[in-house]
N, C-alpha and C positions, 0 to 999 in steps of 0.2 A: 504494500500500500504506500502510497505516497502523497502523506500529509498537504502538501502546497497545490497536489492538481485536486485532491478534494475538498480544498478551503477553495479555490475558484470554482470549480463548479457549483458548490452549494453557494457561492455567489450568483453567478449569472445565469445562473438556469432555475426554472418550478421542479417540483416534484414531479409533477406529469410528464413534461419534456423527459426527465430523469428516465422516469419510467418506461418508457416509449423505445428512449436509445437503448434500455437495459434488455428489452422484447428485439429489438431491432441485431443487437450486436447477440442473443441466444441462437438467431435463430441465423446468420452468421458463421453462427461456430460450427453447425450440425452439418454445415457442407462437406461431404465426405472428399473432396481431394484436397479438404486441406493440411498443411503439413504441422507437426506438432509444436513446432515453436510457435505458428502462427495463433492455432488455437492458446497457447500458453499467452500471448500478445493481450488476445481476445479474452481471456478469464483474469489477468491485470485490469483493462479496461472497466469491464462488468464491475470486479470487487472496488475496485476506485467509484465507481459512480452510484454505487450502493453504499459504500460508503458516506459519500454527498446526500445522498438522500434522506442517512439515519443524521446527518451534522443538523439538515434542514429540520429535522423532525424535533432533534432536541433546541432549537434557537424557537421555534414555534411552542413547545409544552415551556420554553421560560420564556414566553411570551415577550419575547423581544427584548430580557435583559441582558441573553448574551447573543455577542457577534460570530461571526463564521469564525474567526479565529480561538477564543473562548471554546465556544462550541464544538471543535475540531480538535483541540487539545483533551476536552472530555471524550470527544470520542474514540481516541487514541488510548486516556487510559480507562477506557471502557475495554478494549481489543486486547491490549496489554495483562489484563487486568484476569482477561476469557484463558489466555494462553499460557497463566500461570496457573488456570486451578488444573 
């Protein structure tokens, strides 16, 4: 994961667009000639933008007191936090 490309997208994009490219880049992956790094490209992407979309999720339930940046540091040691138990 990569903190800074999921602090910009939960900038300049909605949940829905999120969501859309998240449908859009699955269905992508399932094309059988493509090679494993590629798919590996493509499942970065996904978990990046899924990402952005739990950042969005948590700046919304704190109704706007924290910022993408805030909100992307929680949600890092939310991730952090998964892969220690």
């Amino acid at each position: 994961m990569k903190l800074p490309l999921i602090r910009t997208l939960s900038e300049k994009f909605d949940e829905d667009y999120l969501l859309e490219t998240v449908d859009v880049l699955e269905a992508i992956s399932e094309i059988p000639s493509l090679k494993d790094e590629e798919i590996e490209v493509i499942g970065e992407l996904i978990s990046n933008t899924l990402g952005a979309i739990e950042v969005i999720g948590i700046i919304r339930d704190s109704k706007g007191t924290k910022d993408a940046k805030a909100a992307s540091a929680e949600f890092m040691k939310r991730v952090l936090g998964s892969i220690g138990k």
